[in-house]
Structure formats: structure tokens, C-alpha cells
N, C-alpha and C positions, 0 to 999 in steps of 0.2 A: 501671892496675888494671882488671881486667874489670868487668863487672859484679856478675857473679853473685858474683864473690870482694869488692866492694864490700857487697853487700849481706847478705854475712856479716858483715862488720866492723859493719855497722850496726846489724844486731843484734845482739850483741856488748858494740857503749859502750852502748844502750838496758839491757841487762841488767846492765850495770855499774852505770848510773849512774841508770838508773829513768826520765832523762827527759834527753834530749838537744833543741839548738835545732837550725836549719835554718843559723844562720850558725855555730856551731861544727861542723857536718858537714863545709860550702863549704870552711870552713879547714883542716878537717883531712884532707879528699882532694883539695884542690885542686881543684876542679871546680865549676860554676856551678850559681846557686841553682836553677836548672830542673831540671840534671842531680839535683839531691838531692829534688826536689816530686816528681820523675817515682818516684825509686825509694823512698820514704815511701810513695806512693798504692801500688805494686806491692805491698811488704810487708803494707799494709794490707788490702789486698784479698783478702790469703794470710792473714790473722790472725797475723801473725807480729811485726805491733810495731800500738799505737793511736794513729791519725794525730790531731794536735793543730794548731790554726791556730801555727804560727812553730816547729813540733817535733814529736818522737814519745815515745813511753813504752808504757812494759810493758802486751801488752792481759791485761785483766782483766775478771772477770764485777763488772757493776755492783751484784751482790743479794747476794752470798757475798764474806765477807774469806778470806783465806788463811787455814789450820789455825794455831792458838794456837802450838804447838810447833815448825812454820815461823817462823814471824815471832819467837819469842824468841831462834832462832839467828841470825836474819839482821841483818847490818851491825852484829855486836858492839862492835867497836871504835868506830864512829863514837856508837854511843849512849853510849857511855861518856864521851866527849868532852865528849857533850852534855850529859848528866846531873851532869859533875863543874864543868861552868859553872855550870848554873844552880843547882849546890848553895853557891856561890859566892857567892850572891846571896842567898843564904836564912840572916839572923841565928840564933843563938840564941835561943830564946826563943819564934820566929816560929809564927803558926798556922797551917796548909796545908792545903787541900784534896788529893787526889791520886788521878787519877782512872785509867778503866779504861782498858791499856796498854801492851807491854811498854816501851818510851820512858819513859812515869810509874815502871812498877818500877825501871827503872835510875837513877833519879833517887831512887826512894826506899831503894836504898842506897847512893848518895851521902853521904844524909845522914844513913850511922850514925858519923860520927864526931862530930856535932854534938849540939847538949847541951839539955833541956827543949822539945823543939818539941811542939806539940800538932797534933795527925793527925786530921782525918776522910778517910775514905775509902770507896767502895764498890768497891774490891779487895780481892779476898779472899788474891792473894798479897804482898803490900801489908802487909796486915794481917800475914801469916806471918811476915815478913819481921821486920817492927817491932815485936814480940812482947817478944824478948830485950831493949829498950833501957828497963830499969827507970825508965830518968828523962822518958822521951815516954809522953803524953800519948793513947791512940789511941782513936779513935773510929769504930764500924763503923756503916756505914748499913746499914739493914734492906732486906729487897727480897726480889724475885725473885732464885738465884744461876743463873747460866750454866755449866754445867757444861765447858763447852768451855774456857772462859780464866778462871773463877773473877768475871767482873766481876756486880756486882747491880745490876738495873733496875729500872725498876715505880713503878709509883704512892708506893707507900710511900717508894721512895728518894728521889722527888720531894720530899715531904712532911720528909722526915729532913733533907734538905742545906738548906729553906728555912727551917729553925731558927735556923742558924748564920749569923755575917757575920765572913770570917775574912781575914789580911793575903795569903793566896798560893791561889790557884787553878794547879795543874802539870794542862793537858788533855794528851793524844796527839790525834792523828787520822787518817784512814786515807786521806785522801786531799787534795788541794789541787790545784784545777783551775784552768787558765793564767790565769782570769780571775780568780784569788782567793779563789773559791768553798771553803769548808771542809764537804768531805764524810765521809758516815759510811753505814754499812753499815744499820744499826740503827734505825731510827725511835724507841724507848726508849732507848735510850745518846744522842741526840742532845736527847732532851729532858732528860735527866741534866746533861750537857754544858752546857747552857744555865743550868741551875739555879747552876751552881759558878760558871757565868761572874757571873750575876749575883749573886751571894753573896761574892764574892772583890774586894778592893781593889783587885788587880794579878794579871792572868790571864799566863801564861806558858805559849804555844802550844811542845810539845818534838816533833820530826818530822826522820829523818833524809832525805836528798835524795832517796831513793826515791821518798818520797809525791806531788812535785813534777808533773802533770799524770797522776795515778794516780785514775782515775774508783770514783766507789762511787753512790748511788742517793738518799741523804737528804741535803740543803744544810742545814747548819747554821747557814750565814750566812755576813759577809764578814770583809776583815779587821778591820775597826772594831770587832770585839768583842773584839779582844787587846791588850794592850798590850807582849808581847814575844813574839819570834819565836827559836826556839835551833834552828840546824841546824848540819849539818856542811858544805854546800856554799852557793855563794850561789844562789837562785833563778833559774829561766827568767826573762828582763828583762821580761816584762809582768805577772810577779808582783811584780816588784821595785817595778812601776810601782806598783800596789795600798798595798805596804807604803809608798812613800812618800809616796801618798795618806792614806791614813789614819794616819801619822805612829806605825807602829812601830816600836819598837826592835829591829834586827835586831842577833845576836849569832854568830857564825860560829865553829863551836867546831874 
């Protein structure tokens, strides 16, 4: 294979798959780990994929997430996967956070077959959502609303979620960088995010394989602040390294 028709294909599984390693490239064009560092740095240099130590992935602006109405089409089926796991996991009865997300919406209709759950959330289509289910519970956090994807930020919502101490925390995230790193676009969503985490018994990180070395600008922190991870592929192996450092439970939907 030439090059230049190599380096389409490269681009290609990265768009597939959001994050590709340097030993699944080797193996899959046959050709040595030099030949694939040489043509990673080319592309990179072209902006046309974002070079990662051990991989690449999709380049992206570190200060803007993708358009709301993007991201709720994209990787339909895998979210679904995801979301009908970890509804799986979620008794009746149960009380849950569920936060801002298209990953968390799919999860929170997951759980409209399930029976008396009690809801806080600062999603407003969350809230929409969970409206019709006379026997849940729901509870809307006050805030600042974001017109773009309906999530509420702000002081206030800070103040709203650190009332409660509830059995399930369901975050999204918009990014996860090779080293583990949980990033967010936001500097107030990430301090949201932090609130549910610490509020919640049992934090449950939902992200399909895209987010997988997909840069954003705010650290949240690492993995030690989850205790379950729900994707649809397995992670880049130095993320892997991460989760079974800090001993979470990976769930692969």
C-alpha cells in the first residue's frame, strides 16, 4: 500500500473509532512501528488526526465541545448499549444523580421501565424526559441553564446538589486523555461534576470509545474518582493501566 492511500486508511479507523494505538495500526498494515510514528507525525502536522504518545485520535479544539445536536446523533447504538448496562445496575427504588450529557440522557431513558427511582438532575432534557413517569421522583437543580444543550451550571447548582447524599451518581465526559485524565470543556460543569461525585455512593463514569484520547481544556481529575467505567470498546492499554490502578470496574457493553 502506498503511502498516501495508507494515510487515508488512517484517517479513516481514527474517525471510526475516535482513537486508535500505534500497535493496532503495525498490525493492521503490516508495516513497522517507525513506518506508523513517521506517518502519525505527518498527519499531525497536517491537522488531520491528534498525535498521542502510543496513538492518534480525532483533532479537536481544546475550548469548544462539538454542537449539542452533533454529539446526540453520534454513536447511537453504542450509547444505547451503554445506557441499557448500567440501567441494569440500577435497583428500583434507587436514588440517582444524572448529570449533563447525551450518554447520561440515554441512560435516563433506560430507566423508564423501572419503577419509584428518585431523580436529581441538572438536565433539563433529563428532566423532559422523566416528567411522564408518575411514580419517579425528580428533582431539578436550579442554576444557570445553557441554552445550547439545556445542562444548568453555577453556583447555585453547586449549592442544590450538595444537599443531597444519594446511592448513584451517572457522569458523561468529553474527554479522557491516555494518561487517565477526565477532561471537560467547561470549568462550571466540571465543578458540577465534582459535586455529584462527591455526593454519590457509587459514581458511574458512561463514555462511548470516541472520548478515548479526545483532548478538551479543564482536568477533572483521575480515575480514582469513579468507581465504574461503562464503554462500548476496551480502552487504549495505558488507560487500561490507570483503571487497574485505581481498581475500577470496567464494564464493556
Amino acid at each position: 500500500m502506498k503511502q498516501t492511500q495508507r494515510h487515508e486508511s488512517i484517517i479513516d479507523l481514527v474517525r471510526k473509532n475516535g482513537y486508535v494505538s500505534t500497535e493496532e495500526l503495525v498490525e493492521h498494515f503490516g508495516v513497522s512501528p517507525q513506518t506508523i510514528r513517521r506517518d502519525l507525525n505527518e498527519l499531525a502536522d497536517q491537522d488531520k488526526i491528534q498525535r498521542h504518545h502510543g496513538g492518534a485520535a480525532l483533532p479537536s479544539s481544546s475550548a469548544v465541545n462539538a454542537a449539542y445536536h452533533d454529539r446526540k446523533v453520534m454513536w447511537l447504538e453504542e450509547k444505547k448499549r451503554i445506557a441499557e448496562q448500567v440501567a441494569s445496575h440500577i435497583p428500583d427504588g434507587a436514588t440517582l444523580f444524572i448529570d449533563i450529557g447525551t450518554t447520561p440522557e440515554a441512560v435516563a431513558h433506560a430507566l423508564l421501565n423501572h419503577k419509584n427511582l428518585r431523580v436529581v438532575t441538572n438536565n433539563l432534557n433529563v428532566a423532559t424526559l422523566l416528567t411522564g413517569k408518575a411514580d419517579f421522583r425528580l428533582i431539578l437543580a436550579g442554576g444557570e441553564v445553557r441554552s445550547r444543550d439545556g445542562g444548568i451550571i453555577g453556583e447555585a447548582t453547586l449549592d442544590f446538589i450538595s444537599q443531597f447524599r444519594l446511592d448513584y451518581g451517572i457522569l458523561g465526559i468529553s474527554g479522557i486523555d491516555v494518561d487517565g485524565s477526565l477532561l471537560e470543556f467547561d470549568y462550571h460543569e466540571v465543578r458540577t461534576k465534582r459535586a455529584i461525585i462527591e455526593n454519590s455512593r457509587s459514581v458511574m463514569l458512561v463514555t462511548d470509545h470516541s472520548k478515548f484520547g479526545r483532548n478538551a481544556m479543564v482536568n477533572l481529575g483521575n480515575m480514582g474518582l469513579i468507581d465504574y467505567l461503562f464503554t462500548d470498546q476496551e480502552p487504549p492499554a495505558s488507560v487500561m493501566d490507570i483503571i487497574k490502578q485505581y481498581d475500577v470496574k470496567l464494564e464493556l457493553c
